[in-house]
Backbone and ligand atoms as CSV (ligand in chain L), in Angstrom:
chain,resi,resn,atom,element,x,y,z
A,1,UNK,N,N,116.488,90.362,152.287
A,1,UNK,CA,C,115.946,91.305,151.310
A,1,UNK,C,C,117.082,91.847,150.439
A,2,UNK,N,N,116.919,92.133,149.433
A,2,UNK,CA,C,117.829,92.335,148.537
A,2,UNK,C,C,118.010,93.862,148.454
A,3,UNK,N,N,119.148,93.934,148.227
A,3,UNK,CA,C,119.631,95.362,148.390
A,3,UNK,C,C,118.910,96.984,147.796
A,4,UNK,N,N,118.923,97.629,148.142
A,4,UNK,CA,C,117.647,98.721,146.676
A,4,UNK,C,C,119.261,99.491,146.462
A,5,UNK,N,N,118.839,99.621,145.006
A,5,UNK,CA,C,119.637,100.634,144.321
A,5,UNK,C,C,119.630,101.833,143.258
A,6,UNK,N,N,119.852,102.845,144.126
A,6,UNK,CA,C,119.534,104.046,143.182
A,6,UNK,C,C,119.059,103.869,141.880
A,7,UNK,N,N,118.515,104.966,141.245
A,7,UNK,CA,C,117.941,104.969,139.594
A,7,UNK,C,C,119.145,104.923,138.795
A,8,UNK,N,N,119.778,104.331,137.838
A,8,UNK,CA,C,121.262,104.749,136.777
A,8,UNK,C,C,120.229,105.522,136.013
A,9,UNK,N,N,121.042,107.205,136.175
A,9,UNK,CA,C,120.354,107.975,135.241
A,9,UNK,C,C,121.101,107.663,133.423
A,10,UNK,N,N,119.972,108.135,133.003
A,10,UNK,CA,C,120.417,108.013,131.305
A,10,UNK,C,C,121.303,109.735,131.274
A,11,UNK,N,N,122.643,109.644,130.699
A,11,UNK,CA,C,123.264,110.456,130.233
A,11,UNK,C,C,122.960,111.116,129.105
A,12,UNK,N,N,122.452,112.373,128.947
A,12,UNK,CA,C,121.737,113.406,128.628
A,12,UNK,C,C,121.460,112.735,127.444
A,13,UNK,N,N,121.836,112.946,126.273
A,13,UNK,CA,C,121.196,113.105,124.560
A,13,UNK,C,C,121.531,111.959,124.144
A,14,UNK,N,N,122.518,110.675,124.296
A,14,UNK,CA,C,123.195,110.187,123.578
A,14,UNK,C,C,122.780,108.298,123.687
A,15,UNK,N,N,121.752,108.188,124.564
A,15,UNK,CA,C,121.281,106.493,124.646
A,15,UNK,C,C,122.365,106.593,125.257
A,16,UNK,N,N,123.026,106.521,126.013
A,16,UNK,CA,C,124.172,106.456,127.471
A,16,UNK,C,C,123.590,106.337,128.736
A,17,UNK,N,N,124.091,105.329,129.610
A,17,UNK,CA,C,123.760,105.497,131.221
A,17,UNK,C,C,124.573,105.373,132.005
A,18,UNK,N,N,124.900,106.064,133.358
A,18,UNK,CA,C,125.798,106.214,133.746
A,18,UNK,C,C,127.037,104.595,134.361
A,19,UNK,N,N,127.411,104.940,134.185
A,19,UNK,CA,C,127.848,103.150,134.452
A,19,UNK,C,C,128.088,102.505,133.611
A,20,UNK,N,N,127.056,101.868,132.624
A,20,UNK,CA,C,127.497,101.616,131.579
A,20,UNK,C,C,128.420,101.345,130.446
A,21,UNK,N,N,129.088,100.475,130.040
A,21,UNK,CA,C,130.258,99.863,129.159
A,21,UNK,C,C,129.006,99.976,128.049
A,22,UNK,N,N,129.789,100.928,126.779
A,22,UNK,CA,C,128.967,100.553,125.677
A,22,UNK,C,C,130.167,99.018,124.670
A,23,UNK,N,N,130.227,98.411,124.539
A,23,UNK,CA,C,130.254,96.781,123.983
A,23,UNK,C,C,130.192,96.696,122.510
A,24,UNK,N,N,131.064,96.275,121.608
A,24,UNK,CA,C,130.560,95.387,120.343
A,24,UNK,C,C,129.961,94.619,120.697
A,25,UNK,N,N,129.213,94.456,119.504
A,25,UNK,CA,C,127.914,93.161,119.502
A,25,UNK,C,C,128.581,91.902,120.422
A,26,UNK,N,N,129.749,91.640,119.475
A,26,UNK,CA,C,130.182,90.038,119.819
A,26,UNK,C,C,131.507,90.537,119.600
A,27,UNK,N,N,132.743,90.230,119.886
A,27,UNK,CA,C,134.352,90.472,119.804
A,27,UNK,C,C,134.860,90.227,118.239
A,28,UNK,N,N,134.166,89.193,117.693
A,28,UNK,CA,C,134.752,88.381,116.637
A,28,UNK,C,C,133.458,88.121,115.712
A,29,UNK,N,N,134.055,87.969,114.350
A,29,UNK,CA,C,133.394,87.799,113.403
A,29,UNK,C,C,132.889,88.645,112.367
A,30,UNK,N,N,132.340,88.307,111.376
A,30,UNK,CA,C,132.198,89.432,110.312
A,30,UNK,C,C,130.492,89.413,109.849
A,31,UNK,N,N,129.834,88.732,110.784
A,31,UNK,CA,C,128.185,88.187,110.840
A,31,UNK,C,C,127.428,89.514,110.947
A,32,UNK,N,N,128.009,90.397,111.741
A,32,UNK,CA,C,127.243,91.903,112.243
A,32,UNK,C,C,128.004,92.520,111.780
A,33,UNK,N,N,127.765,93.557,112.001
A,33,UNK,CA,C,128.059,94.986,111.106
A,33,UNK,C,C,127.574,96.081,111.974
A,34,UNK,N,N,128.311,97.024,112.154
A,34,UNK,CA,C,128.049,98.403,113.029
A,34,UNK,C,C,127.093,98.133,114.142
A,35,UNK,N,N,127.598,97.524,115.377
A,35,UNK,CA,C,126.206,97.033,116.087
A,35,UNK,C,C,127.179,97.076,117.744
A,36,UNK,N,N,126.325,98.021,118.488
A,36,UNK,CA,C,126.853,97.859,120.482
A,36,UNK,C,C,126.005,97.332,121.121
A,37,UNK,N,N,125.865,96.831,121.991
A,37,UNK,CA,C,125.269,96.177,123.012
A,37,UNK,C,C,125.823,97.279,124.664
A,38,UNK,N,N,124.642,97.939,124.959
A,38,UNK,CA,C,124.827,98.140,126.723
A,38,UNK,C,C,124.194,97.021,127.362
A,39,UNK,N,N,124.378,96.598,128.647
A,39,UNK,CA,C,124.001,95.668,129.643
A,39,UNK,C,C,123.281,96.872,130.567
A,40,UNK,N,N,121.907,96.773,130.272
A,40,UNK,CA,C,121.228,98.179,131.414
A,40,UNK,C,C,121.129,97.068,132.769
A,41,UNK,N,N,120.981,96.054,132.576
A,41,UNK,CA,C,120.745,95.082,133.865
A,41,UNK,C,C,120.836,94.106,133.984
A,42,UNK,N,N,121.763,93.272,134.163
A,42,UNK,CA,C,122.308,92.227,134.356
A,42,UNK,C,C,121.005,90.913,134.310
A,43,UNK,N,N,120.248,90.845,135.213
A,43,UNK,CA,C,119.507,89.913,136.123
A,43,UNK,C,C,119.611,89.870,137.452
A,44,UNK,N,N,118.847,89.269,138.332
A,44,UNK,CA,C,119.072,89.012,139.606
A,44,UNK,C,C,118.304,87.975,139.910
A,45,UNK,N,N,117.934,87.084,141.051
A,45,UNK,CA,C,117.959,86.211,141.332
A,45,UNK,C,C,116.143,86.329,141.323
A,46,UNK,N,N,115.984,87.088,141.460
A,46,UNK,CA,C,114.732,87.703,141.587
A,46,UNK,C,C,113.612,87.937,140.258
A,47,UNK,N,N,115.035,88.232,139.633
A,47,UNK,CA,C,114.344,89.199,138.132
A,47,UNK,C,C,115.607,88.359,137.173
A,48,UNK,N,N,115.237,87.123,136.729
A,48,UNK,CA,C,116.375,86.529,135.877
A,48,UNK,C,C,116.137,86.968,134.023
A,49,UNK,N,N,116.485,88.209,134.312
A,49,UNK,CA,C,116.091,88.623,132.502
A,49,UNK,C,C,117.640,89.446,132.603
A,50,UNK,N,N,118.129,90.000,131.556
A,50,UNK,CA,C,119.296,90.507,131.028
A,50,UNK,C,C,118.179,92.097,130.353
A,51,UNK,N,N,117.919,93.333,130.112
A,51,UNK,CA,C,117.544,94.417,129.777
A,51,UNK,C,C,119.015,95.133,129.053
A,52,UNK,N,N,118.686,95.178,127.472
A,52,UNK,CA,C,119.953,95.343,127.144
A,52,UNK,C,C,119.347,96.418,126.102
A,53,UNK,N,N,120.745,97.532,125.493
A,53,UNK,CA,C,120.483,98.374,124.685
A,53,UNK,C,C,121.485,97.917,123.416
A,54,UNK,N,N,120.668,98.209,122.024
A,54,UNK,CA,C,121.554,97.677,120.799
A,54,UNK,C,C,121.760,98.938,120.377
A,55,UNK,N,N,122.417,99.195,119.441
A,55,UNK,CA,C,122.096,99.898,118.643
A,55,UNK,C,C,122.922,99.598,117.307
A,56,UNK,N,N,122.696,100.176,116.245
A,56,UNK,CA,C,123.026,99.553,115.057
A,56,UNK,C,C,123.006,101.451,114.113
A,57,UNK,N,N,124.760,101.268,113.615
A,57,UNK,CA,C,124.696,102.338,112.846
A,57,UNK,C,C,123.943,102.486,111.668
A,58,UNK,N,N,124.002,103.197,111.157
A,58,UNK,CA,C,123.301,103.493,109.449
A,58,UNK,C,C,124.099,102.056,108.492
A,59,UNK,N,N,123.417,101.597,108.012
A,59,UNK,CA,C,124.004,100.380,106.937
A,59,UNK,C,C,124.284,99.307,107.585
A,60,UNK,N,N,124.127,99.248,109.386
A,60,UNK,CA,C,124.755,97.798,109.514
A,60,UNK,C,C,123.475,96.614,110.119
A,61,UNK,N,N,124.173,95.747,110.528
A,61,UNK,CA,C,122.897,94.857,110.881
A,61,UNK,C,C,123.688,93.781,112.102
A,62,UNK,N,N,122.521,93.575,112.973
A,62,UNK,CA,C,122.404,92.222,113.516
A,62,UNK,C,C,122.994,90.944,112.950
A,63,UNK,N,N,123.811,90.320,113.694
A,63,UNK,CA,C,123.839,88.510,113.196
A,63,UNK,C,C,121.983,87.737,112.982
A,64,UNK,N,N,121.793,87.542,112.102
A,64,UNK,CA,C,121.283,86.402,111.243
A,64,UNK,C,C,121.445,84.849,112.488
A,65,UNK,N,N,120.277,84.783,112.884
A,65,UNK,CA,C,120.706,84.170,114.371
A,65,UNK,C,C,119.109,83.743,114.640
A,66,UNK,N,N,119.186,82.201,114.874
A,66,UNK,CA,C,118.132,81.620,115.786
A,66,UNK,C,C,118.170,80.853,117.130
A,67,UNK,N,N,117.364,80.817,118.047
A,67,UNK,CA,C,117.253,80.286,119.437
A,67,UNK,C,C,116.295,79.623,119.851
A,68,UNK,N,N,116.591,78.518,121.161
A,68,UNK,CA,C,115.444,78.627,121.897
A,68,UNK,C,C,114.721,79.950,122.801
A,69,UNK,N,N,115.917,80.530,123.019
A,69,UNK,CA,C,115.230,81.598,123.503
A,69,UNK,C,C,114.344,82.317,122.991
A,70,UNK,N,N,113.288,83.531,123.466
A,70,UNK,CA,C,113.045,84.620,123.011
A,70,UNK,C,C,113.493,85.792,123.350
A,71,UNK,N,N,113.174,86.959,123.016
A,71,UNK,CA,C,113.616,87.826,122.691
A,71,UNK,C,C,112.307,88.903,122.945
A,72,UNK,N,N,111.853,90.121,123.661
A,72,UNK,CA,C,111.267,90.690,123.533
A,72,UNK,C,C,111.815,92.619,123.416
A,73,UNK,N,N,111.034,92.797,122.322
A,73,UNK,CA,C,112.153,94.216,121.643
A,73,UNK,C,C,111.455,95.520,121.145
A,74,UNK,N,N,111.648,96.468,121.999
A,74,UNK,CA,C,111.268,97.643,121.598
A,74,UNK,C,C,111.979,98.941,121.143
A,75,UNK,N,N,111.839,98.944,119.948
A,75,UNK,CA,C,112.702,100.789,119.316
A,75,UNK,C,C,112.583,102.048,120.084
A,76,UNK,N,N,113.707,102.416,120.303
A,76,UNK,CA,C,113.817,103.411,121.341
A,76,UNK,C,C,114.456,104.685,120.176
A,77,UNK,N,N,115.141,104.249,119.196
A,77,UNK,CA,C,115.805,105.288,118.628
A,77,UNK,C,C,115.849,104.904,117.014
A,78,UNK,N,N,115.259,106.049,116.079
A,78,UNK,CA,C,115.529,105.573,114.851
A,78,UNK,C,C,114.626,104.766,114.273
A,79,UNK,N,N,115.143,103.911,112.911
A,79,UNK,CA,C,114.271,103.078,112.142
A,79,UNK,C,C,114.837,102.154,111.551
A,80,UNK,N,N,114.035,101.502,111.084
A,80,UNK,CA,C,115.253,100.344,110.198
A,80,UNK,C,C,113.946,99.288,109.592
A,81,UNK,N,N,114.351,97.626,109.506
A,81,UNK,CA,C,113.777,96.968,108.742
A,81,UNK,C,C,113.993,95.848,110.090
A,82,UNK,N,N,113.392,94.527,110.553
A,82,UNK,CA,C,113.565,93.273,110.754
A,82,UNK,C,C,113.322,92.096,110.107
A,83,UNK,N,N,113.859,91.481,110.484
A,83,UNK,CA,C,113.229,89.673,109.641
A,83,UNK,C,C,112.762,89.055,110.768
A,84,UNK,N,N,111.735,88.821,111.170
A,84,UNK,CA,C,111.180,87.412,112.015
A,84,UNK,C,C,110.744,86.213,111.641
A,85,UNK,N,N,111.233,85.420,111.047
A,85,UNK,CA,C,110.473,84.185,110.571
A,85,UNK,C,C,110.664,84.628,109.034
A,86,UNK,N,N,109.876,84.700,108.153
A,86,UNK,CA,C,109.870,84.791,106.710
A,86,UNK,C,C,109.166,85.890,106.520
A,87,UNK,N,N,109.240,86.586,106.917
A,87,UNK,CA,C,108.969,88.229,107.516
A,87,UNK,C,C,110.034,89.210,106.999
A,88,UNK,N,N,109.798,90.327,106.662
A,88,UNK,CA,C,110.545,91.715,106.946
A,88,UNK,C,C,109.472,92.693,106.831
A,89,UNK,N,N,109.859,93.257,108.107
A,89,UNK,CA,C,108.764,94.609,108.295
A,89,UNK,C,C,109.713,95.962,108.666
A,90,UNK,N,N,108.803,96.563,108.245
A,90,UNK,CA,C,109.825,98.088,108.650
A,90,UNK,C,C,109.540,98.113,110.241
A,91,UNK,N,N,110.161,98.893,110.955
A,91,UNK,CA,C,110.394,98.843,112.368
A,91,UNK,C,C,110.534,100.390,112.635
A,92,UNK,N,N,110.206,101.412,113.750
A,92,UNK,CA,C,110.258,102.536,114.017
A,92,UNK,C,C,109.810,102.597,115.459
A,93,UNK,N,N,109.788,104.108,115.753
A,93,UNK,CA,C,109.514,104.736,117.113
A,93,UNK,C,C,109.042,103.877,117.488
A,94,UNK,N,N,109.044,102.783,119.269
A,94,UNK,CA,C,108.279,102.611,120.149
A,94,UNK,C,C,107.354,101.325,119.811
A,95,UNK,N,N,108.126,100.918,118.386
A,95,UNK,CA,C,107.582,99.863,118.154
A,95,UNK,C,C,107.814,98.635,118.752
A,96,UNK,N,N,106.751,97.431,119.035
A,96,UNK,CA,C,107.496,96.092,119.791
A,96,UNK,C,C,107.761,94.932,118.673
A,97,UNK,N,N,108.805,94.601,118.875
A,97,UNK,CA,C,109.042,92.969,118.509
A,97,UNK,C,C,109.030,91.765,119.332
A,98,UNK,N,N,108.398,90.999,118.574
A,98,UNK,CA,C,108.595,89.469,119.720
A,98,UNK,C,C,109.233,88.588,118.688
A,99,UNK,N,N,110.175,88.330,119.396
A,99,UNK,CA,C,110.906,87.102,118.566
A,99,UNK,C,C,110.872,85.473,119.155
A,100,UNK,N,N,109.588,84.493,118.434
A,100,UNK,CA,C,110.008,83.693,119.603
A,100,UNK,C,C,110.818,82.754,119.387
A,101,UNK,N,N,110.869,81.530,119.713
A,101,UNK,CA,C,111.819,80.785,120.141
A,101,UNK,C,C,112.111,80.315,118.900
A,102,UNK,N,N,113.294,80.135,118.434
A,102,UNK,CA,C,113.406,79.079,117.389
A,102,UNK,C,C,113.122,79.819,115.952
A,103,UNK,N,N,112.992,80.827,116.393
A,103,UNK,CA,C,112.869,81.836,114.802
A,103,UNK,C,C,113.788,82.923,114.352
A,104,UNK,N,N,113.901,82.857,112.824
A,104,UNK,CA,C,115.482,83.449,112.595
A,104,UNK,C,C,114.981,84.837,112.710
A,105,UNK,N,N,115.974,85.638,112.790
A,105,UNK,CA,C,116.045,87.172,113.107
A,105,UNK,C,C,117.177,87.985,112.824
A,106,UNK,N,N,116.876,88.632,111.697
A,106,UNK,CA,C,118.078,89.958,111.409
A,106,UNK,C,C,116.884,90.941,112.004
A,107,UNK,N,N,118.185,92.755,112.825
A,107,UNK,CA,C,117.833,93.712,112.555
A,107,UNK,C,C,118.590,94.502,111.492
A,108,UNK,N,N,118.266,95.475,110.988
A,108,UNK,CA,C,119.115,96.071,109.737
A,108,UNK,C,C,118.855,97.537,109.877
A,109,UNK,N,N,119.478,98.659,109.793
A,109,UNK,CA,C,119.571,99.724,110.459
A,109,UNK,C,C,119.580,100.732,108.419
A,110,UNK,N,N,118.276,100.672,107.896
A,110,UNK,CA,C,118.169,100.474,106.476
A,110,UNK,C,C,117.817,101.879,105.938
A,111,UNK,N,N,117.599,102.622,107.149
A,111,UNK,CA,C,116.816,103.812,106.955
A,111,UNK,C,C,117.622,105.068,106.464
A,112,UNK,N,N,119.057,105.246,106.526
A,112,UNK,CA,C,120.250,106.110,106.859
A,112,UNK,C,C,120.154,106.765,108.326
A,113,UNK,N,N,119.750,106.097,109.057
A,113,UNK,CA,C,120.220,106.420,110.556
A,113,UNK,C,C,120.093,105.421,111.691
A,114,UNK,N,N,120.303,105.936,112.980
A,114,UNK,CA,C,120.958,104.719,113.739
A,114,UNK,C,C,119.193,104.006,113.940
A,115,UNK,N,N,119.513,102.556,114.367
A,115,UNK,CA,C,118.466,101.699,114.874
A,115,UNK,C,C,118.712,101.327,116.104
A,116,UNK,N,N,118.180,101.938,117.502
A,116,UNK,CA,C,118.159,101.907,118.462
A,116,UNK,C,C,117.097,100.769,119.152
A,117,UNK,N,N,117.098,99.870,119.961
A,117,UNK,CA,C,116.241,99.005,120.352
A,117,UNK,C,C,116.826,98.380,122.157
A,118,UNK,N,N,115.872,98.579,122.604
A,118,UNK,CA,C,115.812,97.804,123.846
A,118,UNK,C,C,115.841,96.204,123.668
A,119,UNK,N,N,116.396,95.362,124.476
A,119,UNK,CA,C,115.723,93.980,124.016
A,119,UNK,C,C,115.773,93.711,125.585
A,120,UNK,N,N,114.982,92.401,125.780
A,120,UNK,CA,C,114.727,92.074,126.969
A,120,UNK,C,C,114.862,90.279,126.624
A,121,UNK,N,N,115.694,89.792,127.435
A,121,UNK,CA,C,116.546,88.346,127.015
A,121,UNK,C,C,116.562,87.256,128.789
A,122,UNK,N,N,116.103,86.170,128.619
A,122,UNK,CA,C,116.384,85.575,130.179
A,122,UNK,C,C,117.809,85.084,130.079
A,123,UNK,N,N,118.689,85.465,131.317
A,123,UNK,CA,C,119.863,85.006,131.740
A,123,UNK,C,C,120.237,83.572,131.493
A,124,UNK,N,N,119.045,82.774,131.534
A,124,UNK,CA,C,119.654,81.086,131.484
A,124,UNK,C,C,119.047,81.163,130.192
A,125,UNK,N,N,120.195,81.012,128.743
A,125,UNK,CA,C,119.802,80.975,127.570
A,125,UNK,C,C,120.273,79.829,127.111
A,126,UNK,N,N,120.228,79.637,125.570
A,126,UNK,CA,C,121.001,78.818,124.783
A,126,UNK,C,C,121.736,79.445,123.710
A,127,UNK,N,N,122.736,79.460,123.271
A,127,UNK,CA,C,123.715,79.898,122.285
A,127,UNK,C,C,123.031,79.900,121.051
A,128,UNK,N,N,122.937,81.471,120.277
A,128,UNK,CA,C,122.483,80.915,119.081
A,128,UNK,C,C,122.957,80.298,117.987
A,129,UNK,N,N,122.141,80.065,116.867
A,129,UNK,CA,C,122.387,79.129,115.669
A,129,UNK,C,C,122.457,80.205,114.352
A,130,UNK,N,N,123.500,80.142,113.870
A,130,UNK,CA,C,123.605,80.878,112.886
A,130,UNK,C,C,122.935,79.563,111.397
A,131,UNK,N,N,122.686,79.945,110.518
A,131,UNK,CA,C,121.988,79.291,109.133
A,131,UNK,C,C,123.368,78.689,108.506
A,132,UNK,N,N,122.970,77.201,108.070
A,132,UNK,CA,C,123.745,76.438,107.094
A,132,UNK,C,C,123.268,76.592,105.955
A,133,UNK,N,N,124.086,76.217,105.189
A,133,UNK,CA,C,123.524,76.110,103.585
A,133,UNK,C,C,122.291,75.869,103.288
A,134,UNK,N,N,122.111,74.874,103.832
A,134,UNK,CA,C,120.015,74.423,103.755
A,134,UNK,C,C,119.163,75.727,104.301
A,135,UNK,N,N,119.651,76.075,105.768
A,135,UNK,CA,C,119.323,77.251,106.054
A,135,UNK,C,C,118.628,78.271,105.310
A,136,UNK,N,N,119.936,78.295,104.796
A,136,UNK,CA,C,120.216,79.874,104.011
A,136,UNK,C,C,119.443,80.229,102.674
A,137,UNK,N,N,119.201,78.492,101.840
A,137,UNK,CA,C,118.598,78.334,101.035
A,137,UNK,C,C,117.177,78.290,101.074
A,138,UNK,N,N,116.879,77.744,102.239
A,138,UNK,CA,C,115.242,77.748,102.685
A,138,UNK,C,C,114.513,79.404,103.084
A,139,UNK,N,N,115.803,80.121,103.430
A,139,UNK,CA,C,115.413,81.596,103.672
A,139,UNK,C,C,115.583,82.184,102.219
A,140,UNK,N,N,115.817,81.988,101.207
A,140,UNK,CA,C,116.264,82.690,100.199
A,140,UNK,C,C,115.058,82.268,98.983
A,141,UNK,N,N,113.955,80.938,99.636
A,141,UNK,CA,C,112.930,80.612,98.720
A,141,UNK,C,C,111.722,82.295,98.974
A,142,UNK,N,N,112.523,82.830,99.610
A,142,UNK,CA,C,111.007,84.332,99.498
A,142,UNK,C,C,111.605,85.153,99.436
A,143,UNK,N,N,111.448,85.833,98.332
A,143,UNK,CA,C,112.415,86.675,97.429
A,143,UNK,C,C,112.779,87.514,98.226
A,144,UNK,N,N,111.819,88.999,99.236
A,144,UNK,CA,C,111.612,89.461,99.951
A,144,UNK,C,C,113.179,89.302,101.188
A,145,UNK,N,N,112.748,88.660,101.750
A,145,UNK,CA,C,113.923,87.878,103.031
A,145,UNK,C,C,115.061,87.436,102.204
A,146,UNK,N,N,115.381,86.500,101.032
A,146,UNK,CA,C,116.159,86.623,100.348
A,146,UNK,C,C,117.603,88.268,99.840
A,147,UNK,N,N,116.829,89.176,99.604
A,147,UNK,CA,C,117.310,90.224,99.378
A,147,UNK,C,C,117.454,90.977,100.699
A,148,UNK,N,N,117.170,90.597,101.552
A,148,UNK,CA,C,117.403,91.338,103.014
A,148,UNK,C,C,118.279,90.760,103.768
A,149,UNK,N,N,118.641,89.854,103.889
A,149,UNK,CA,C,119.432,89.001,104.789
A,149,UNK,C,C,120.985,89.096,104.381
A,150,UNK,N,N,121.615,89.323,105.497
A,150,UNK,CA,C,123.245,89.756,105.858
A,150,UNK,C,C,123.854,88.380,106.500
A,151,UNK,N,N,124.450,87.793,105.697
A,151,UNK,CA,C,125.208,86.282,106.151
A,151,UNK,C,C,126.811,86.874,106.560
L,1,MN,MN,MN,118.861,86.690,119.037
């Protein structure tokens, strides 16, 4: 049987939990913009998902990024804009996203304040795909997503 382990309380006001490493997105690159990643839960052998916290300052955004994976995502803090597919919708309180497999995805933090989001990701993934030229051009035929998208 697998071990039980206390609740990690959330540290008072600030999207913090105790334990917790708050993280840049990714170490390297200039794809994102103002963006942390917490690890609220690893996975376990049991429960093979990753439960992670983003958040994204005022003006910045997510990497521009597709997968096999999905992605399931709920706003915990703030507002902003997403792209799913040939999509941009505004995004707020408690709202869900599903991102599925194989579909491109910016978040963008558009509102002047932070964009807070839970995401929920399985441990055995695939690396995503950032957009090539064809890409970039095939996203830029809808004017909409065109003017939203952060390369
Ligand atoms: Mn992704």
């Amino acid at each position: 049987m697998t071990e039980a382990h206390p609740p990690i309380r959330n540290r008072s006001d600030d999207y913090r939990w105790e334990g917790v490493e708050v993280h840049p997105y990714k170490e390297t690159g200039t794809h994102f913009k103002s963006i942390t990643r917490q690890t609220l839960f690893a996975g376990s052998d049991e429960l093979p998902v990753e439960f992670r916290y983003f958040e994204v300052s005022p003006d910045g955004h997510s990497t521009l990024e597709r997968h096999e994976h999905a992605h399931l995502v709920m706003v915990i803090r703030g507002s902003g804009q997403v792209l799913v597919g040939d999509h941009v919708s505004p995004i707020g309180l408690h709202d869900l996203v599903h991102i599925p497999p194989m579909t491109w995805h910016q978040f963008r933090a558009t509102s002047g304040e932070e964009l807070g989001f839970l995401c929920v990701v399985s441990t055995e993934r695939d690396r995503p795909q950032r957009p090539g030229e064809d890409d970039l051009a095939a996203l830029r035929q809808d004017q909409a997503v065109g003017q939203f998208i952060r390369v």
